[in-house]
VOGU-3710 file (C-alpha; in Angstrom, 3 decimals, decimal comma):
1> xxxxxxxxxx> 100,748/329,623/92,044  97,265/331,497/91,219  96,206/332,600/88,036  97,418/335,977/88,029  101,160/335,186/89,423  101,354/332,296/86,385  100,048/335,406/84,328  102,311/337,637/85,396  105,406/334,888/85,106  104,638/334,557/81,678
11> xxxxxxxxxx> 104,633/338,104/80,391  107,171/338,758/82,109  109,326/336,037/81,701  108,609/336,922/77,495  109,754/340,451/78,403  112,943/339,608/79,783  113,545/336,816/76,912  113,100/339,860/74,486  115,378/342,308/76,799  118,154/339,675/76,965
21> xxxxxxxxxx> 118,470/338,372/73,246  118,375/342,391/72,627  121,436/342,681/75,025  123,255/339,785/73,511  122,998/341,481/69,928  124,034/344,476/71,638  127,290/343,654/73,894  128,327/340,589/71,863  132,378/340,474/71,804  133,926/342,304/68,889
31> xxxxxxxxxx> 134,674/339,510/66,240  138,216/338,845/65,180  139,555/339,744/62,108  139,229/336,962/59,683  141,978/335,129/57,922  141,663/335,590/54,412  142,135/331,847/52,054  144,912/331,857/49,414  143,492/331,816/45,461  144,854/329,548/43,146
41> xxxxxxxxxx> 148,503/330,034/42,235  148,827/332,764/39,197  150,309/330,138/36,957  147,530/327,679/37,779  145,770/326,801/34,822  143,355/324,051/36,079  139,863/326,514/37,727  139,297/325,674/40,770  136,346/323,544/41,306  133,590/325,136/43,462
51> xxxxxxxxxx> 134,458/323,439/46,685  138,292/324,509/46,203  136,853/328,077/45,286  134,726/328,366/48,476  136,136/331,377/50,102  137,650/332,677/47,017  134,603/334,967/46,691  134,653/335,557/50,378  137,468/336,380/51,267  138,235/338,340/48,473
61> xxxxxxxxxx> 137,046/341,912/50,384  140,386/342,866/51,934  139,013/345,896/52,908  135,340/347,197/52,976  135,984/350,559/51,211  135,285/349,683/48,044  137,305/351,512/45,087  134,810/353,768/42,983  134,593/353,363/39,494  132,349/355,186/37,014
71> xxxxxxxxxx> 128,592/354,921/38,243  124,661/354,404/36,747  121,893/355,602/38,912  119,000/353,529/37,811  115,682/355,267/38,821  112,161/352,880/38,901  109,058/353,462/40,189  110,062/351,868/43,124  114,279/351,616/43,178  116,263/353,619/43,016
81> xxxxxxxxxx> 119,869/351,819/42,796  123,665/352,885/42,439  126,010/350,604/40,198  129,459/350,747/39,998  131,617/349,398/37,474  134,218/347,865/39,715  132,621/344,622/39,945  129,553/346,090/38,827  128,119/345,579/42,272  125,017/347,314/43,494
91> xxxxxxxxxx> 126,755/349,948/46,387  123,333/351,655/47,039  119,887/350,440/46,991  116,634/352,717/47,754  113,047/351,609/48,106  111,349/354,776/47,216  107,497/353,814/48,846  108,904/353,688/52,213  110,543/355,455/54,677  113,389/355,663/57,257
101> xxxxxxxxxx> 111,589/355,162/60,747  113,234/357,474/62,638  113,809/359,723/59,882  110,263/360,099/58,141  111,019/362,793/55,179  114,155/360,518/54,096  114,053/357,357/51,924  114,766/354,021/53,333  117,859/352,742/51,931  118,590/348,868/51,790
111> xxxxxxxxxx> 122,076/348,940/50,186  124,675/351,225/51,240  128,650/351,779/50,819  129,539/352,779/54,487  133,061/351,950/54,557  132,174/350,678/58,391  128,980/349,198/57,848  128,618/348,163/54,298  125,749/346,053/52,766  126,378/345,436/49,301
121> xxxxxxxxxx> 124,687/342,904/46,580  128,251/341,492/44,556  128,858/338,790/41,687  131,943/338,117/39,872  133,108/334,965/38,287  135,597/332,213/39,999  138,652/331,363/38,081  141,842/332,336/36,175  141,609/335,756/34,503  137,956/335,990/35,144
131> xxxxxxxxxx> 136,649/338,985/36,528  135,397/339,006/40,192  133,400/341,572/42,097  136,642/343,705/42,278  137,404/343,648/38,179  137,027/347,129/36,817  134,111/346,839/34,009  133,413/349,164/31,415  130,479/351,216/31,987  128,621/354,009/30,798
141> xxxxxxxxxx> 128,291/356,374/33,715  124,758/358,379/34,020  120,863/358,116/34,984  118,643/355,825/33,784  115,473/356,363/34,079  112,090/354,359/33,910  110,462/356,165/30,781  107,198/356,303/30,540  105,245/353,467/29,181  108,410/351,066/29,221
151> xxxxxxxxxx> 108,203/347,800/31,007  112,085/347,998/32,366  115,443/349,450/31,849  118,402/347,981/31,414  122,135/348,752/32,336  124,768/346,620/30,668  128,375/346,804/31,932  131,537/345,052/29,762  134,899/342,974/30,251  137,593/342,201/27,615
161> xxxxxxxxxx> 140,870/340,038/28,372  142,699/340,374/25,207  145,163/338,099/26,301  142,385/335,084/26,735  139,770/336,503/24,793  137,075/336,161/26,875  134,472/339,036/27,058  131,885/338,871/29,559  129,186/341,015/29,697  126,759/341,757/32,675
171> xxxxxxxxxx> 123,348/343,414/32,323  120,769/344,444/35,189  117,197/344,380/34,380  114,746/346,888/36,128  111,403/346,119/35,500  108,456/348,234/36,661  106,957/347,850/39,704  109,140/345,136/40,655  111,532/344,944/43,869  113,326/342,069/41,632
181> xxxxxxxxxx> 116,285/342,636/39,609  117,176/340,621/37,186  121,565/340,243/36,619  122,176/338,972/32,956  125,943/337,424/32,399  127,015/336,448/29,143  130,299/335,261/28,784  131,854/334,571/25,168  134,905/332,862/24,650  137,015/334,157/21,869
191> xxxxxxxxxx> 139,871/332,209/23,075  141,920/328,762/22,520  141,152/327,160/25,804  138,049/325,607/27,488  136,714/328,446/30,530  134,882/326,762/33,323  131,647/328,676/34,031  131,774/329,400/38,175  129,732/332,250/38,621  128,939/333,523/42,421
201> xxxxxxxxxx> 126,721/335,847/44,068  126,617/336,966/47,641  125,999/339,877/49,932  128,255/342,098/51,678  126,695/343,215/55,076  127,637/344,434/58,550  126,569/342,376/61,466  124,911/345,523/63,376  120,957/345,594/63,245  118,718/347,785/60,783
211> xxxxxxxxxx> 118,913/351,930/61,575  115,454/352,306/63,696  115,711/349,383/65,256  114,446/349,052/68,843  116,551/347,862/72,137  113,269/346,506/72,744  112,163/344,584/70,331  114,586/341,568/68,688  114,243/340,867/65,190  116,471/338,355/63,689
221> xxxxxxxxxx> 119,319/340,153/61,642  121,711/338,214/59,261  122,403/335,433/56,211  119,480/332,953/55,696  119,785/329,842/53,289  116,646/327,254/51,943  117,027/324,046/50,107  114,243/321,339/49,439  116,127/318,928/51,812  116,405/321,579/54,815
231> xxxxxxxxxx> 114,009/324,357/54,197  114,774/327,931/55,853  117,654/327,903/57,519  118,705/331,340/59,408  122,351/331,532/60,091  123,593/334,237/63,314  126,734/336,223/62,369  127,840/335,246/65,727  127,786/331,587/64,865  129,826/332,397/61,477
241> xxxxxxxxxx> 132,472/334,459/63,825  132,690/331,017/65,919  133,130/328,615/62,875  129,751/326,978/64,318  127,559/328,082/61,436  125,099/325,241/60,706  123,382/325,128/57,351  122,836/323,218/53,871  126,074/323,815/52,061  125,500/321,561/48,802
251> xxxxxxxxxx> 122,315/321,003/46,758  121,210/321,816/43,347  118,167/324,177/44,366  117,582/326,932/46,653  118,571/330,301/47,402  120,667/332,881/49,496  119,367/335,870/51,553  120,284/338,727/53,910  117,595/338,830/56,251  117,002/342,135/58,579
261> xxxxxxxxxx> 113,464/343,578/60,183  110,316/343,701/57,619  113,675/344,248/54,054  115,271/340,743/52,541  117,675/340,760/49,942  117,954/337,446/48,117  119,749/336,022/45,298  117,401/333,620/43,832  119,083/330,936/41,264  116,915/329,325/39,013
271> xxxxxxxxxx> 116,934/325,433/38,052  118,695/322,863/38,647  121,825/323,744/38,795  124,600/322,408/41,289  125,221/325,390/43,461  127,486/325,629/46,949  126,824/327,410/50,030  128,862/329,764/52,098  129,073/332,051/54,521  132,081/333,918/56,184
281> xxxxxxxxxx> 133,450/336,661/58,213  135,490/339,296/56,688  136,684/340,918/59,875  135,807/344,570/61,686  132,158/343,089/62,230  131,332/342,691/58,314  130,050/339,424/56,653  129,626/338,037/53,559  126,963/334,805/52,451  126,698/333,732/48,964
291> xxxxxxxxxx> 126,292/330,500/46,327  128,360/329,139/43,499  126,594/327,844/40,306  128,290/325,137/38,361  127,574/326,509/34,901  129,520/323,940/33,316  132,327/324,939/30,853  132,539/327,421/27,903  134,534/325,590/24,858  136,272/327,859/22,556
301> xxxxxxxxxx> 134,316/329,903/20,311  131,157/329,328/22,584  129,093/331,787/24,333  126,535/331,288/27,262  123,898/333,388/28,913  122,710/333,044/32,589  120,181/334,793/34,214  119,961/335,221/38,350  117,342/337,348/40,127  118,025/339,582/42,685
311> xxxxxxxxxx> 115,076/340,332/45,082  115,692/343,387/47,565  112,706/344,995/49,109  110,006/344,721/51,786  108,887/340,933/53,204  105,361/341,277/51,947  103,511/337,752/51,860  102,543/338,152/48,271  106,016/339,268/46,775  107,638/336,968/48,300
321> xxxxxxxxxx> 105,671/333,888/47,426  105,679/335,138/43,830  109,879/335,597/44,113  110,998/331,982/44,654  109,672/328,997/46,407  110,464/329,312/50,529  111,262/333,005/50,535  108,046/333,872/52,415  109,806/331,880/55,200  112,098/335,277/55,995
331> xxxxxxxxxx> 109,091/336,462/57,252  109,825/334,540/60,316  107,141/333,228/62,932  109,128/330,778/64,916  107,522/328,238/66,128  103,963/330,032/66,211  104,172/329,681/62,197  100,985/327,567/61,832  99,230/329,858/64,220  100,674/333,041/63,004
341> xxxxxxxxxx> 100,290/332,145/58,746  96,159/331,996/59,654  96,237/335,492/62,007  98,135/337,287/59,032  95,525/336,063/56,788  92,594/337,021/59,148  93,625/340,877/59,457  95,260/341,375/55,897  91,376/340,237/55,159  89,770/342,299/57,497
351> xxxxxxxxxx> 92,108/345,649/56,121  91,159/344,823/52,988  87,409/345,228/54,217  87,771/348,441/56,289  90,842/349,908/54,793  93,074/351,068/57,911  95,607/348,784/59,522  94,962/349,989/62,727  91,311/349,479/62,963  91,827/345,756/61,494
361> xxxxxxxxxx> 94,262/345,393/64,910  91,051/346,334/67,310  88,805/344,037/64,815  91,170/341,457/64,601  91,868/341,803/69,004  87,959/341,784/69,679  87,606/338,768/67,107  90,019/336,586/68,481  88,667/337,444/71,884  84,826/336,436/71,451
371> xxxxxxxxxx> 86,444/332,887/69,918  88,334/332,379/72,894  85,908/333,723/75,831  84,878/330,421/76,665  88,297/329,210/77,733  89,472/333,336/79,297  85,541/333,113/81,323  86,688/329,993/82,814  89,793/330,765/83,851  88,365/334,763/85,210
381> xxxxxxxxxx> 85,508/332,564/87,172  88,255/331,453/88,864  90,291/334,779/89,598  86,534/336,056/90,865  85,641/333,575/93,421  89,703/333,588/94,637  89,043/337,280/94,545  86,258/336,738/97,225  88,194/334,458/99,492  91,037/336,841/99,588
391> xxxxxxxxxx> 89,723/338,141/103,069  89,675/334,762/104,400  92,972/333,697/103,331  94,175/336,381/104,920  92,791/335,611/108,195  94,304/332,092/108,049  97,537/333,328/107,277  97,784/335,739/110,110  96,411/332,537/112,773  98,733/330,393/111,406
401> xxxxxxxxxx> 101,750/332,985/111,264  105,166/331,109/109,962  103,635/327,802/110,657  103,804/326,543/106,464  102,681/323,496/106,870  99,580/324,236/108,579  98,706/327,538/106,624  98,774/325,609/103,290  96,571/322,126/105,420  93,946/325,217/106,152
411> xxxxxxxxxx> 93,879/326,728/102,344  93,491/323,149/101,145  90,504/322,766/103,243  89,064/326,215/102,330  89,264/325,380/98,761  87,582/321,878/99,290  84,828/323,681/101,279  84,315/326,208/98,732  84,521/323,745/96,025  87,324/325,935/94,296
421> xxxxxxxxxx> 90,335/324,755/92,271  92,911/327,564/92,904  94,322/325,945/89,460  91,296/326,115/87,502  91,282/328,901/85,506  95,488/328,513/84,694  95,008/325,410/81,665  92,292/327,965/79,626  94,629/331,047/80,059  97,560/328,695/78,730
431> xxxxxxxxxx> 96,043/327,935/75,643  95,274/331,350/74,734  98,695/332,336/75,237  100,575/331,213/72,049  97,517/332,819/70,561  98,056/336,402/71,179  101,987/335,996/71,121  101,575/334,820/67,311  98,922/338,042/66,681  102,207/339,794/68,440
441> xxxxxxxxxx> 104,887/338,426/66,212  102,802/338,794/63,512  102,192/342,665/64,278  105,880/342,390/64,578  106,614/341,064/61,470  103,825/342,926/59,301  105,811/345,211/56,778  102,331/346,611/54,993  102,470/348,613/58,251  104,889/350,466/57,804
451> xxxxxxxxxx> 103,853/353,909/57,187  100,634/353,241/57,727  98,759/355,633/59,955  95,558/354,806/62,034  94,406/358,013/63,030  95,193/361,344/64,615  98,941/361,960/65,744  99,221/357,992/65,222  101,413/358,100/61,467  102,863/355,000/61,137
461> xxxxxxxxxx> 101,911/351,877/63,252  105,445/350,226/63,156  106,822/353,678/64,738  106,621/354,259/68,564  103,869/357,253/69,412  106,075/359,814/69,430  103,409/361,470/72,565  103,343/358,801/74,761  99,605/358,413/74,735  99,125/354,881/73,849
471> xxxxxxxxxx> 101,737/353,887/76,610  100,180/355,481/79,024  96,900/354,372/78,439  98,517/350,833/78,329  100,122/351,542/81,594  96,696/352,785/82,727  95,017/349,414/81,822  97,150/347,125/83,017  97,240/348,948/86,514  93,198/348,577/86,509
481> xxxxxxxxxx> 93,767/344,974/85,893  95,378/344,117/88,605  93,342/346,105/91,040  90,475/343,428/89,603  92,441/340,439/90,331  92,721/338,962/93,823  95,786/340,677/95,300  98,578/338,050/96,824  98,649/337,633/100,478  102,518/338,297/100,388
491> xxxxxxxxxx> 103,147/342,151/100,845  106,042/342,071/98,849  104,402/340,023/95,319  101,419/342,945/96,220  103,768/345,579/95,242  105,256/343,648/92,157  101,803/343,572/90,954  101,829/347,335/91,049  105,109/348,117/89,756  104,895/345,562/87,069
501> xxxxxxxxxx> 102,274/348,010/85,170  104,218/350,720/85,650  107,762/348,668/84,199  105,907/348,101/81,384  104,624/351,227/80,452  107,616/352,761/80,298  109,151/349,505/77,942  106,461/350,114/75,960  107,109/353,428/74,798  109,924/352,284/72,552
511> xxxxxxxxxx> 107,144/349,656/71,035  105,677/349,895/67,975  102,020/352,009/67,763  100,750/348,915/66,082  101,551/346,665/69,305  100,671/349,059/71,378  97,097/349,374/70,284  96,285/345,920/70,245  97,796/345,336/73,872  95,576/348,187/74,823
521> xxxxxxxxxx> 92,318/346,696/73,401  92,838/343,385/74,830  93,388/344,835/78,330  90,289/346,555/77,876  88,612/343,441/76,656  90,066/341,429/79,547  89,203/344,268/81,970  85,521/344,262/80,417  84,786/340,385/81,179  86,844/340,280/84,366
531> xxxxxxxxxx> 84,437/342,928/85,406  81,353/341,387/84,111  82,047/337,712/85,669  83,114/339,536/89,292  79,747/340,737/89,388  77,928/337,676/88,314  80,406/335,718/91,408  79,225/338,725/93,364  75,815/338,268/92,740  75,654/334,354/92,843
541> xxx> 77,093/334,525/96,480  74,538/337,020/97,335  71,483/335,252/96,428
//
């Protein structure tokens, strides 16, 4: 296999990888509708521990229209979020800075109360006569707003049981310029008898992928968990539908999150606390994943306060770092991590310098290429002088006809003559490989994109060009490419070659700007040298 055919494998052998994991999301089988557990008996008066309570909170959604209750609009700099007081859940969660993708003049909304495709941020408590995420709370309905020159805002919610005398009390803290939210319970027990502290938090979410999202481009969608002992674990929906989900259940650290395309949502407990993992499905394609704390027990006359962030916004590097140990992990790499983390760094740098993402792409692109045109010169050295035998090999095919054996005895030889490895140049191109499909992921992955423009007609580099002109280009490129490379001796591989180009261009026009761009630059780049080292082979031979 020469250079360009193991090229051409490659690419598109990541293509179709992308195409079929896309499908799979796509036309997976509808899941079946889950079997909710059975609480604790009414006249139980023992709380169930937090293993017996384990899908207590989950499968406590028998339906995903929520009721509706009286309602606070909170209103930030940055959030702008709907509570309502059954359950005083978060129904609807806005990031004002950013945008829909396919919808530019609306806000991007993280949180919503689609009775089909809900995604909802819930707590409640686990227990006898404790109030869960469907427990009415008292709440004072209205807007409240971010004044000016206060730090945060806060929205308290209330629940009385006479009959035990417990009063809980929930509070959400908005602070300003911060995607976290802090949720405040206080529980006071007025009562006669001990009240075990359960407390749980999880997310609500459909298992279909982000509005905007391309066919084209797979981004992982769905629960994520992260403990000390097993780090970032990501969890499919379609494993939870199978009972094959696979993650740290039990540990007295770590977090929960709802992972979708450049947004997390994560509830982030703090200490170290015994806490419980779970994750379930709730039937008609929704989901929930979620932790129990062991908060211990509340004697009579006692009161206790716990605090649990809430982080819901964009995966920026910084943010998340700053949120809770391991949450930068949702901003997922793969295996390319240790190559990708060092990329990221390189063009946030070079932005910071220059101040347009889409010129740090071609800086970043052109970069990357001078460190690595050592290995790409050896490896187009070798595409030139194949390039100059294609004549020959030609000839010998059409002596030897059908005759294998002897066609591939004659090549040999004409290599050993010309003192060419038709394999030389494939080791070089291999390592630079993983390099530019990290710079890819990472392009991917890059949130502080969105909205960004670059210049002209080009708006936001995470959007597609909505006039074709970088795909075309692209397509333009590639095809120019090829017609430098030696061309295969097999008619039918000659017109793959030239239909590949065009196959792409027209998958490429559902790609991001930002990917787009930086494909383009290194064709050109590639083009450039492939040029430049055909006419120094040209020339050598000549002289």
């Amino acid at each position: 296999m020469d250079n360009q055919r193991l090229i051409l494998f490659i690419v598109f052998s990541f293509s179709l990888f992308l195409l079929w994991e896309a499908w799979q999301d796509k036309h997976a089988p509808p899941p079946v509708t889950a079997t909710a557990a059975v609480p604790a008996a009414p006249g139980s008066s023992v709380p169930p521990a937090p293993t017996q309570a384990l899908n207590t909170p989950a499968a406590a959604p028998a339906e995903h229209g929520l009721a509706k209750g009286a309602r606070a609009v909170v209103e930030t700099d940055v959030l702008r979020a709907t509570i309502d007081a059954n359950g005083g859940d978060i129904r609807r969660l806005e990031l004002l800075p950013y945008r829909e993708t396919q919808a530019r003049n609306e806000v991007f909304t993280l949180f919503e109360e689609d009775p089909t495709q809900p995604y909802l941020a819930q707590s409640g408590l686990i227990g006898k006569d404790l109030p869960t995420h469907r427990t009415a709370f008292q709440l004072n309905p209205g807007t409240y707003r971010l004044v000016r020159g206060a730090s945060e805002v806060q929205v308290p919610l209330v629940w009385n049981d006479p009959a035990t005398g417990v009063r809980v009390e929930k509070t959400y803290i908005f602070k300003r310029g911060s995607y976290e939210v802090a949720l405040r319970t206080r529980v006071i027990n007025n009562g006669t008898q001990p009240v075990d502290l359960t407390p749980y938090y999880q997310f609500t979410r459909h298992s279909g992928a982000p509005r905007g999202a391309s066919f084209f481009l797979h981004t992982f969608t769905g629960p994520a968990f992260y403990t000390d002992a097993k780090k970032f674990q990501k969890v499919a929906f379609k494993s939870i539908q199978e009972g094959k989900a696979e993650f740290e259940k039990r540990a007295d650290n770590g977090w929960v999150a709802m992972v979708q395309h450049h947004f997390v949502s994560a509830w982030l407990p703090e200490g170290n606390l015994k806490r419980e993992y779970y994750a379930r499905a709730l039937g008609d394609g929704v989901y929930s994943a979620g932790v129990i704390v062991s908060e211990g027990t509340l004697a009579p006359g006692q009161q206790k306060t716990f605090t649990v962030p809430l982080y819901a916004g964009p995966q920026k590097q910084k943010l998340l770092e700053a949120a809770a140990p391991g949450l930068d992990l949702v901003r997922d790499y793969g295996w390319l991590t240790p190559l990708a983390f060092p990329i990221y760094w390189g063009l946030a740098k070079i932005e910071h310098f220059v101040g347009n993402w889409g010129w740090a792409i071609i800086i970043l692109t052109i970069l990357l290429k001078l460190a690595l045109f050592p290995l790409s010169a050896a490896g187009y050295k070798s595409m030139a002088k194949m390039k100059k035998l294609t004549p020959r090999l030609q000839q010998l095919k059409e002596t030897f006809g059908d005759d294998r054996a002897k066609l591939h005895q004659a090549m040999a030889d004409l290599y050993k003559t010309e003192k060419i490895n038709p394999l030389g140049g494939c080791l070089p191109i291999l390592i630079q490989i993983p390099v530019f499909i990290a710079l890819y992921w990472v392009l991917l992955a890059a949130v502080e994109m969105r909205g960004a423009p670059w210049l002209g007609w080009i708006t936001d580099l995470t959007a597609p060009d909505p006039f074709y002109i970088l795909p075309i280009v692209m397509g333009i490129t590639s095809i120019l490419q090829v017609k430098l490379n030696p061309q295969p001796m097999d008619p039918m591989q000659a017109k793959i070659m030239m239909i590949m180009p065009v196959a792409f261009t027209v998958m490429f026009v559902f790609f991001p700007a930002g990917l787009v761009l930086y494909w383009i630059v290194n064709n050109i780049l590639s083009i450039t040298q492939q040029w430049v080292i055909n006419r120094q082979v040209q020339a050598s031979a000549a002289r």
